[in-house]
C-alpha positions as CSV (number, residue, x, y, z in Angstrom):
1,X,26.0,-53.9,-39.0
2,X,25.5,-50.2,-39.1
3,X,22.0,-50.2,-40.7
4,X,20.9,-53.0,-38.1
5,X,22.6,-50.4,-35.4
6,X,20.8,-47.4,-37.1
7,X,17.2,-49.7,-37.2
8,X,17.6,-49.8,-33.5
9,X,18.4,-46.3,-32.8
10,X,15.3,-45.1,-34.8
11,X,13.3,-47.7,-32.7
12,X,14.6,-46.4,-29.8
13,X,14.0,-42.5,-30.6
14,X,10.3,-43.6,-31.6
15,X,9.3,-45.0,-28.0
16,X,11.5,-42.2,-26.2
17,X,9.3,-39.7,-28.2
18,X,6.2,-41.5,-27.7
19,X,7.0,-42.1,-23.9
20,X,7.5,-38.4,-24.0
21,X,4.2,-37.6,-25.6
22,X,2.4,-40.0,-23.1
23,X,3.6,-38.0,-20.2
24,X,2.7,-34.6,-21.8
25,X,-0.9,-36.1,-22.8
26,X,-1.5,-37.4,-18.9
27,X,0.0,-34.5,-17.3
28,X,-2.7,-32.9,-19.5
29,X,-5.4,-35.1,-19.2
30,X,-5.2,-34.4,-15.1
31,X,-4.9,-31.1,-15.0
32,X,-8.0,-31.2,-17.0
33,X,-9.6,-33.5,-14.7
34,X,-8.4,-31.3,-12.0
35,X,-9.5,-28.7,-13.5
36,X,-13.0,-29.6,-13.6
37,X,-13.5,-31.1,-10.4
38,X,-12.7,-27.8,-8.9
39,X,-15.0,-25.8,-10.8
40,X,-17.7,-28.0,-10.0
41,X,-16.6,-28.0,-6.4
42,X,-16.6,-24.1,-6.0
43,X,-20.3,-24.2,-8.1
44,X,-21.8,-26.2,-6.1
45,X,-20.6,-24.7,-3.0
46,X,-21.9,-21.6,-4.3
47,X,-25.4,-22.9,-5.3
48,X,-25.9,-24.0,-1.8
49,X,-25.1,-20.6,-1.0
50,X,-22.9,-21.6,1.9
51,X,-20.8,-18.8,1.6
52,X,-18.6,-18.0,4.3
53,X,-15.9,-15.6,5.6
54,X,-12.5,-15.5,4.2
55,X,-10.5,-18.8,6.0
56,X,-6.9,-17.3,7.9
57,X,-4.9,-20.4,6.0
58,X,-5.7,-23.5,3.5
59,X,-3.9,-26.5,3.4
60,X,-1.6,-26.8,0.2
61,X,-3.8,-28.2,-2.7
62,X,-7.1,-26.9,-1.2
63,X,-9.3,-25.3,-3.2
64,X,-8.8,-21.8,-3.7
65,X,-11.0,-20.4,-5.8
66,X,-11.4,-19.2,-9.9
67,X,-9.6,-16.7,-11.2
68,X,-11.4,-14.8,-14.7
69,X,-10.1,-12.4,-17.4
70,X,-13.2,-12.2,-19.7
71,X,-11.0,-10.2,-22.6
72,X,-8.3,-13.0,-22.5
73,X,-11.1,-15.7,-22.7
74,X,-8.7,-17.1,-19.5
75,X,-10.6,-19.1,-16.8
76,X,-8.8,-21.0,-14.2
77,X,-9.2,-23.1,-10.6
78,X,-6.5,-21.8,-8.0
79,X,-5.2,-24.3,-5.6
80,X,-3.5,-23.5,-2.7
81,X,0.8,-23.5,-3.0
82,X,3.1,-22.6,-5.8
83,X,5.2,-26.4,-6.0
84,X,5.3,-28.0,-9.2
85,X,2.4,-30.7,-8.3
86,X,0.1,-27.9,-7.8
87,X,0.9,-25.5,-10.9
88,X,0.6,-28.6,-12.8
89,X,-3.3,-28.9,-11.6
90,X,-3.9,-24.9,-12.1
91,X,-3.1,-21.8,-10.8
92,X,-1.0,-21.6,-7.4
93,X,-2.0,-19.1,-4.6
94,X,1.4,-17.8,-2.9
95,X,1.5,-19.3,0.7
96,X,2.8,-15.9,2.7
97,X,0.3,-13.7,0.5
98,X,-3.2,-12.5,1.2
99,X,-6.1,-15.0,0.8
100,X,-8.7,-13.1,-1.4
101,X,-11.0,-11.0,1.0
102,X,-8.5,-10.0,3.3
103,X,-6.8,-6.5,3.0
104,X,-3.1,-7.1,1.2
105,X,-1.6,-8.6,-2.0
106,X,-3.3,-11.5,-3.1
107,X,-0.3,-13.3,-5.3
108,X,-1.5,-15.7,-7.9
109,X,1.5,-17.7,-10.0
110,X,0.9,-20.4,-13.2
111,X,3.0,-21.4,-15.9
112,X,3.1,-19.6,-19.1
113,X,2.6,-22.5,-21.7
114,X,-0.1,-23.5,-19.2
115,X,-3.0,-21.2,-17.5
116,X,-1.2,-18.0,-17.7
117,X,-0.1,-18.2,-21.9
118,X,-3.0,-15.8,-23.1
119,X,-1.5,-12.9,-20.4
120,X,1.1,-12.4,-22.8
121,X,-2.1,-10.0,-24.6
122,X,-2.9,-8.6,-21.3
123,X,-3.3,-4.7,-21.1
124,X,-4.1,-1.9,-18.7
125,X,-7.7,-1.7,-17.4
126,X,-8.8,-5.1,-18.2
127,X,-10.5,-6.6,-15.4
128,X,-9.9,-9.4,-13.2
129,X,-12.8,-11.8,-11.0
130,X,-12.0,-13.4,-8.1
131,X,-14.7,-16.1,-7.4
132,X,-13.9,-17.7,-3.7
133,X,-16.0,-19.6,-1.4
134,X,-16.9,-16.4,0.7
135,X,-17.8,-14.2,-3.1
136,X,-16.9,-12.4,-6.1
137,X,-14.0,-10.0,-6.0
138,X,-12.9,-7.5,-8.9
139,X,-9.9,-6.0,-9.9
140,X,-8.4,-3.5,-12.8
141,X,-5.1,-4.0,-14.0
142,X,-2.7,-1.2,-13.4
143,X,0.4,-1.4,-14.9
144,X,2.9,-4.7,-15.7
145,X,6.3,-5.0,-15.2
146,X,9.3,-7.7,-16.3
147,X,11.9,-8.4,-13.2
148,X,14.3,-10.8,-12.4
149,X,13.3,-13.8,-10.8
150,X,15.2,-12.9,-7.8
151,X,13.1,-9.7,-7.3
152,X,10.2,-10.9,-4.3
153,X,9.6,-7.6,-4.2
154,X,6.6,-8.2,-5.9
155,X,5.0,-10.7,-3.7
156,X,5.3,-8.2,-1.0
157,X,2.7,-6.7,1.7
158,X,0.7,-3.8,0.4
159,X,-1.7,-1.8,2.2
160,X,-4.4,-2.0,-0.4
161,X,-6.3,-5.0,-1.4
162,X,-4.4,-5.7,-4.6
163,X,-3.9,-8.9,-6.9
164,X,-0.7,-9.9,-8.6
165,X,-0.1,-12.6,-11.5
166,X,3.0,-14.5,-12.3
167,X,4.0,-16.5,-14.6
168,X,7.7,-16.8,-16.8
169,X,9.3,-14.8,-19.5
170,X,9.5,-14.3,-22.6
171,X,6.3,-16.4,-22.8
172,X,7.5,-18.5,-26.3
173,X,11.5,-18.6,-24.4
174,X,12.8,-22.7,-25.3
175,X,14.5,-23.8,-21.9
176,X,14.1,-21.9,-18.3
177,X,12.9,-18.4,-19.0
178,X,15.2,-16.2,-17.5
179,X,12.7,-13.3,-16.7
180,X,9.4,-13.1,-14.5
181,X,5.8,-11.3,-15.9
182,X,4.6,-9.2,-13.2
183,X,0.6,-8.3,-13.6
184,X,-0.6,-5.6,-11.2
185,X,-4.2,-5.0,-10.3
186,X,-6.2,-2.5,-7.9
187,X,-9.5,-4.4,-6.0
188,X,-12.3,-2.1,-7.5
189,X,-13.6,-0.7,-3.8
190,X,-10.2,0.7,-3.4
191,X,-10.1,2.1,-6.5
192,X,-13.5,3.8,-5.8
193,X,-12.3,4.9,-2.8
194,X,-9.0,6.7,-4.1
195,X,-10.8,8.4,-6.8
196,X,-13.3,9.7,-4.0
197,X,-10.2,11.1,-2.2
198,X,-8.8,12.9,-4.7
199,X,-11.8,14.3,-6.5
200,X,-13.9,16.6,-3.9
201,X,-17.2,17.0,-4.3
202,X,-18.9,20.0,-5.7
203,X,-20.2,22.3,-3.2
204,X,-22.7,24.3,-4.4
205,X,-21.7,28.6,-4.1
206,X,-24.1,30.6,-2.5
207,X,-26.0,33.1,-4.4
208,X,-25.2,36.5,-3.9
209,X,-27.4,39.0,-3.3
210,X,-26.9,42.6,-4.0
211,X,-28.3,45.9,-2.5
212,X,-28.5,49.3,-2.9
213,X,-28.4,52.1,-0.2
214,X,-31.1,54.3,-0.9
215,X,-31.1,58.0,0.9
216,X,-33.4,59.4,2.7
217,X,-34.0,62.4,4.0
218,X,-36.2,62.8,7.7
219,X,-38.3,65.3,7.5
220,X,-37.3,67.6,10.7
221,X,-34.3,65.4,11.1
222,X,-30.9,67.2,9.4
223,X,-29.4,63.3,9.9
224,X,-29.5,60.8,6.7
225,X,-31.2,57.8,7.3
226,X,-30.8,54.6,4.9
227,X,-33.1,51.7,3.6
228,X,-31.9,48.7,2.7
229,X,-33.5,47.2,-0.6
230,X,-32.8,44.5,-2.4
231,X,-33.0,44.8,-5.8
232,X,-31.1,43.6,-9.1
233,X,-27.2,44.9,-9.3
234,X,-26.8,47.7,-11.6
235,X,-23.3,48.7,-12.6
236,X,-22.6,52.1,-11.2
237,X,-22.7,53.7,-15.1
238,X,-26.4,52.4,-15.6
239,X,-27.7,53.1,-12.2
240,X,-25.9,57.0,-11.8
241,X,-28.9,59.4,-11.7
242,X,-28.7,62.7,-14.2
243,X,-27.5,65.2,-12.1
244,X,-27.0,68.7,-13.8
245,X,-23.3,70.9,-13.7
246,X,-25.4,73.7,-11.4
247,X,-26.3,71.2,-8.7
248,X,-22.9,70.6,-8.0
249,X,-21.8,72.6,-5.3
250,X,-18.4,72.1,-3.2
251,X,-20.3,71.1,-0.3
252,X,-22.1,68.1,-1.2
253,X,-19.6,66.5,-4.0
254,X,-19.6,63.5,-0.9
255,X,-22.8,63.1,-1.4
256,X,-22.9,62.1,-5.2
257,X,-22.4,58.1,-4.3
258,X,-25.4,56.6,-4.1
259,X,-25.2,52.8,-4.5
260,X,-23.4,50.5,-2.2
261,X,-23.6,47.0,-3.2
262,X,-23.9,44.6,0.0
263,X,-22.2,40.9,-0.6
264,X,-23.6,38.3,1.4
């Protein structure tokens, strides 16, 4: 009785598990299918270079775009909304954030056994594409951050074009992870522009030019008048003519300065 009631129970384990394996392998399976209808959606938009200005909304499950890291090998289609039928498909584009090519934060979310596993080896200043309908957008990671999942913080309005990735943490966690993986990452352009602000450029310094006043006496005239000539500067100690002890008489010790050098 208890072997016939153990011969059942393994039968019954065996099409739970393989009930549970045929879920996982479909679930799969379409987000494959999924995943390749949208890239050949977005190429062939692209090819017929019908490119177009950045849409104000998309309807949840639209096409989105691609998102790339070349380092991490990751390449993905973004659909529009974060709900479970869409992350299933690829990766979700956050409903109240930027759409990419509009100024704001641009929040991207995936699962991390899914799309976003290989972030997990993500560091700063690798880069980020953003391939949309309207063009290519690039961005460098800045920094990353572990929060609570309570913390929307993250998902917030900025005034620079930015792109944020989410995904659940600690990436190999059994169960519900109880942490969120925060990427940041600056749009290139702005990055350009911030190191233009801070960095001045280099203004060339004017030469300067020296001169010497040269005395001359008038003949007739008991007044000095000067020339000015432009020559070479000469330290006082090289250009001091010889001038003998006898010379020097009380009244003209003021006149024993001869060069004056003129900055301009």
């Amino acid at each position: 009785m208890i072997r016939r009631a153990a011969r059942w129970l393994q039968r019954l384990l065996f099409v739970i598990g393989f009930m549970i394996l045929g879920y996982c392998g479909a679930d799969w399976i379409n987000s494959r299918l999924q995943q390749s209808a949208g890239n050949q959606e977005l190429d062939r938009i692209l090819s017929e270079n019908t490119q177009s200005a950045p849409k104000s909304s998309i309807p949840d499950g639209e096409l989105v775009g691609r998102v790339e890291i070349p380092k991490l090998r990751l390449s993905a289609v973004v659909f529009q909304g974060t709900e479970n039928n869409v992350l299933n498909r690829g990766v979700g584009h956050l409903d109240s954030s930027a759409l990419p090519g509009e100024p704001g934060n641009v929040v991207l979310a995936a699962h991390r056994d899914t799309f976003f596993r290989s972030l997990r080896n993500i560091t700063q200043g690798d880069e980020i594409t953003m391939t949309t309908t309207s063009g290519l957008r690039s961005y460098r990671v800045d920094s990353t951050e572990i929060v609570d999942p309570t913390d929307v913080s993250v998902a917030g309005p900025t005034p620079k074009s930015q792109l944020t990735l989410i995904t659940c943490y600690p990436f190999y966690f059994v169960g519900h992870a109880p942490k969120r993986f925060i990427v940041h990452a600056q749009a290139l352009e702005s990055a350009a522009l911030d190191a233009k602000a801070v960095v001045p450029p280099l203004i060339p310094q004017p030469q300067k030019e020296t001169a010497r006043m040269i005395p001359r006496l008038r003949k007739g005239d008991p007044s000095r008048a000067y020339m000015l000539h432009p020559v070479p500067y000469q330290s006082p100690e090289e250009n001091q003519p010889d001038v003998k002890a006898e010379d020097v008489k009380p009244e003209n010790t003021s006149d024993l300065t001869w060069v004056v050098k003129v900055s301009q």
